[in-house]
C-alpha positions in Angstrom: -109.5 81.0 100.5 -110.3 84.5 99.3 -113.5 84.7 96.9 -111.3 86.4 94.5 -109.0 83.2 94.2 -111.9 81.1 94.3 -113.2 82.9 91.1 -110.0 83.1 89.5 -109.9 79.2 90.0 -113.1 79.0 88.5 -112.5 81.2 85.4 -109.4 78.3 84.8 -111.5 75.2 85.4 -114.7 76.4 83.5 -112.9 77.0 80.7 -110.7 74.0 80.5 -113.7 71.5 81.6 -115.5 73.0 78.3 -112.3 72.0 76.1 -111.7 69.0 77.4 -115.3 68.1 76.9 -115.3 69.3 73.2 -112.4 67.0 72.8 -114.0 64.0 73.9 -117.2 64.5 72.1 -114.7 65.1 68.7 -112.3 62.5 69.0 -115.2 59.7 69.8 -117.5 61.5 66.5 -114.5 60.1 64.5 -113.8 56.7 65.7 -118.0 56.0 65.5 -117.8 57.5 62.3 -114.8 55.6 60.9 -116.4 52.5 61.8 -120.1 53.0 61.7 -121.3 51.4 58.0 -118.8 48.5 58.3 -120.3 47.3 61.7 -123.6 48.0 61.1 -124.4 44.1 59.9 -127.7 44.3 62.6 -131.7 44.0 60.0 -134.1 45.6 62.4 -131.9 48.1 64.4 -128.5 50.2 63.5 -125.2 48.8 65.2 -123.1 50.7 64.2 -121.5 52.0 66.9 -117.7 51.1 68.3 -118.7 50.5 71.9 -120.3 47.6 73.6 -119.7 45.9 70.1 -120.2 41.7 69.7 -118.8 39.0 68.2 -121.0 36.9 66.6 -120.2 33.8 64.4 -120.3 35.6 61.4 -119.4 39.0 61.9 -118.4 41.3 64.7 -121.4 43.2 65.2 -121.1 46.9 66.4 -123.2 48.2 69.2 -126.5 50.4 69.5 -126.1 54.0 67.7 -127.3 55.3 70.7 -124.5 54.3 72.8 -122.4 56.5 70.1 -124.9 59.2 70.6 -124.5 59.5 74.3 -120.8 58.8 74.2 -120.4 62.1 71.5 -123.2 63.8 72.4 -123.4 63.5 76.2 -120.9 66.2 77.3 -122.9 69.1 75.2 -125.2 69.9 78.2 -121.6 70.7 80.4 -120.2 72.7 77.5 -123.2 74.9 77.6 -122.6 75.3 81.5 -119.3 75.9 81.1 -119.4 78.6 78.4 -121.9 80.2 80.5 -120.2 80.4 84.1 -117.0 80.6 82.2 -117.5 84.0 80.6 -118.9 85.2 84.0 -115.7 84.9 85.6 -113.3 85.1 83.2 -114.9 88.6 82.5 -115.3 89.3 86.5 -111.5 88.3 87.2 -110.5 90.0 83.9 -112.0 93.2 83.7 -113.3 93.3 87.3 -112.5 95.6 89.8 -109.0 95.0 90.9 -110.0 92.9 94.5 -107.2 91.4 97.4 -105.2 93.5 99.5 -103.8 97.0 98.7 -101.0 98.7 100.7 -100.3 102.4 100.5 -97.5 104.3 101.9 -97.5 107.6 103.6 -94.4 109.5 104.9 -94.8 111.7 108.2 -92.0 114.3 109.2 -92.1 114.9 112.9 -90.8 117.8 114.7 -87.9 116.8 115.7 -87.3 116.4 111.3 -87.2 112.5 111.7 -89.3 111.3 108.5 -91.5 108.2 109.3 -92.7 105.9 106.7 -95.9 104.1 107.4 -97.1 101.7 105.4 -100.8 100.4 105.8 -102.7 97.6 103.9 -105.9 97.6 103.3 -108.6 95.3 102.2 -111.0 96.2 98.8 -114.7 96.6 100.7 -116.8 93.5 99.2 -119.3 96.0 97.2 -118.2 93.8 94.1 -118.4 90.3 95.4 -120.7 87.8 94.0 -124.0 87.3 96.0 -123.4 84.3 98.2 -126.7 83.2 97.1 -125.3 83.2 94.0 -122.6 79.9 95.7 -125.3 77.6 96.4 -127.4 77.5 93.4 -124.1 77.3 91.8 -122.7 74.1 93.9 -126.1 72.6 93.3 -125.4 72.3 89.5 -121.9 71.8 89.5 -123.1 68.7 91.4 -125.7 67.5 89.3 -123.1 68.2 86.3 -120.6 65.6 88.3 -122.7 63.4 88.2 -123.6 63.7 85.2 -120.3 63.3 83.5 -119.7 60.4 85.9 -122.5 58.4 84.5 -121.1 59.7 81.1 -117.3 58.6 81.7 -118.6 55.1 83.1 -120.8 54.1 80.1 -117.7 55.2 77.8 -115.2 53.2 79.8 -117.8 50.0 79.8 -118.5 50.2 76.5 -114.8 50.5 75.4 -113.8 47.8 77.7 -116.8 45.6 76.2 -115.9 46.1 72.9 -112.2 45.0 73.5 -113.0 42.2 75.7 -115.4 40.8 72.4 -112.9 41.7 69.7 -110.2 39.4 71.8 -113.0 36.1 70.3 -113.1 37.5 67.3 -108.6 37.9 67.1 -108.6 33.9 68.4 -110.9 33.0 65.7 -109.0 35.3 63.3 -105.4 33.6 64.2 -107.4 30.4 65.0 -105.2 30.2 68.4 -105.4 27.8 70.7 -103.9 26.6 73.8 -101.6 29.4 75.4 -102.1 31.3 72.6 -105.6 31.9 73.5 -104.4 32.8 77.2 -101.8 35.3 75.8 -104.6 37.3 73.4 -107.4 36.8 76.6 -105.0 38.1 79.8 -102.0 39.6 77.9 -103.4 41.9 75.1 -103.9 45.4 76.3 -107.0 47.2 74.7 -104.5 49.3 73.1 -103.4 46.4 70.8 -106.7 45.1 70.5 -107.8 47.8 68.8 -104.7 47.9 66.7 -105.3 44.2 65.6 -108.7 45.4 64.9 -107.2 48.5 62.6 -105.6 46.9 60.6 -107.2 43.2 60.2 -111.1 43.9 59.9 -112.3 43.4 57.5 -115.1 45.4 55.1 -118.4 43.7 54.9 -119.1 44.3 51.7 -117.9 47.0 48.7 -121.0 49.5 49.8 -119.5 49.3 53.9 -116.0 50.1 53.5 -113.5 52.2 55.7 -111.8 55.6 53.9 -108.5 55.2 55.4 -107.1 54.2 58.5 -107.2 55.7 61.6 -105.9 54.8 65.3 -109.1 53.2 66.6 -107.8 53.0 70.4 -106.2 56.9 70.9 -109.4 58.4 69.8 -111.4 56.3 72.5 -108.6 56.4 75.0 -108.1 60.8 74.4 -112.0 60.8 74.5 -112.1 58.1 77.8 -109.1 60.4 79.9 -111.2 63.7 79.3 -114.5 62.3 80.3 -113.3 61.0 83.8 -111.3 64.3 84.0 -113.9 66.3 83.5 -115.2 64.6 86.7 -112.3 65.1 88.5 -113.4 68.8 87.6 -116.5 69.6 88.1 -115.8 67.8 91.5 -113.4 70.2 92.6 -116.1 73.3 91.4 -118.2 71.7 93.7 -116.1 72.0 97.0 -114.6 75.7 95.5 -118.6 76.2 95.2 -119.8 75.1 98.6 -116.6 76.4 100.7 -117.9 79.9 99.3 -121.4 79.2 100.5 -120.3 78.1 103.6 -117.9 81.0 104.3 -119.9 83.7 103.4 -121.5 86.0 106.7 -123.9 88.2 104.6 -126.4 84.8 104.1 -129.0 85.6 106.7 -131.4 82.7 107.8 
């Protein structure tokens, strides 16, 4: 691969990691906020967040802010990467010097007054490609931000699945099930509807912790779930664009 389409790749992925990333950090902001006074029910500490929430035998008790806080706030260190590296190489593939093979033509009439075309392509010298130590430093990160978003996209996914697998008590003591019933809302319930039960059958705590509205509890965590672990699948693939460049390049003297 070509550094040019290597950067041109880059100038997509950079840009689209940083969206996706905004998305997930907005659409989890509003399910924590939706539901953060009405399961805060904790005295000493505030649980009021939507993930790894618990169900107690009064109320169904929210979980530490600062799972919320790492769940919304955790993908702003990536989006300042990726606004960073993106406008590099959007600008370079942009308003660079055009860079990939050129072919120019040149006709040639011999004596006898035959008229030969010849056509030659050529390749643009490399005075305008990227240092290759600029690949490594760059791999380096891109790994440290996959990483990064992996622990990011695991916590979410935990902490949603936690939250679901409580709420399914709190439904059987809610519909006071029992027998197959119970087996039904325990293996049979998707999150999905969990969270739908939970939507629309919570109830508020008291008339200072109420919900405005409604909203759909389980898209915003599932939209913000999906762009976390493919953001991974992302940065990932930065990483092998990133060290196939390093490895390729001949002007890196040892």
């Amino acid at each position: 691969m070509s550094e040019y389409r290597s950067e041109k790749r880059l100038a997509y992925l950079f840009p689209l990691i940083g969206a996706l990333s905004f998305v997930c950090c907005i659409s989890t902001a509003v399910a924590w906020h939706h539901w953060a006074y009405v399961l805060d029910t904790c005295v000493e500490t505030n649980c009021g967040c939507i993930l790894n929430g618990r169900s107690t035998p009064t109320f169904f008790t929210g979980g530490h802010i600062a799972y919320c806080h790492w769940a919304t706030y955790g993908l702003v260190l990536p989006i300042i990467f990726c606004f960073i590296f993106g406008i590099f190489h959007v600008f370079r593939v942009c308003c660079g010097k055009p860079r990939g093979n050129h072919s120019s033509t040149a006709s040639v009439r011999q004596r006898s007054g035959e008229l030969i075309v010849m056509t030659t392509k050529t390749d643009v010298t490399d005075e305008d490609d990227i240092s290759p130590y600029y690949w490594i430093p760059l791999s380096i990160i891109s790994s440290f931000m996959a990483l990064f978003t992996l622990v990011h996209a695991a916590m979410y996914l935990d902490g949603f699945l936690y939250s679901c697998k409580q709420y399914r008590n709190e439904l059987i003591k809610y519909m006071q099930a029992s027998g197959q019933l119970v087996a039904a809302i325990q293996g049979r319930l998707s999150c999905a509807s969990v969270f739908d039960f939970m939507d629309y059958l919570h109830q508020d705590v008291s008339w200072d912790r109420r919900r405005e509205g409604r909203i759909d509890t389980a898209a915003a965590l599932i939209i913000g779930i999906i762009c976390s672990w493919t953001c991974v699948a992302m940065w990932i693939w930065i990483v092998v664009i990133a060290a196939r460049r390093a490895r390729a390049s001949r002007r890196v003297r040892i």
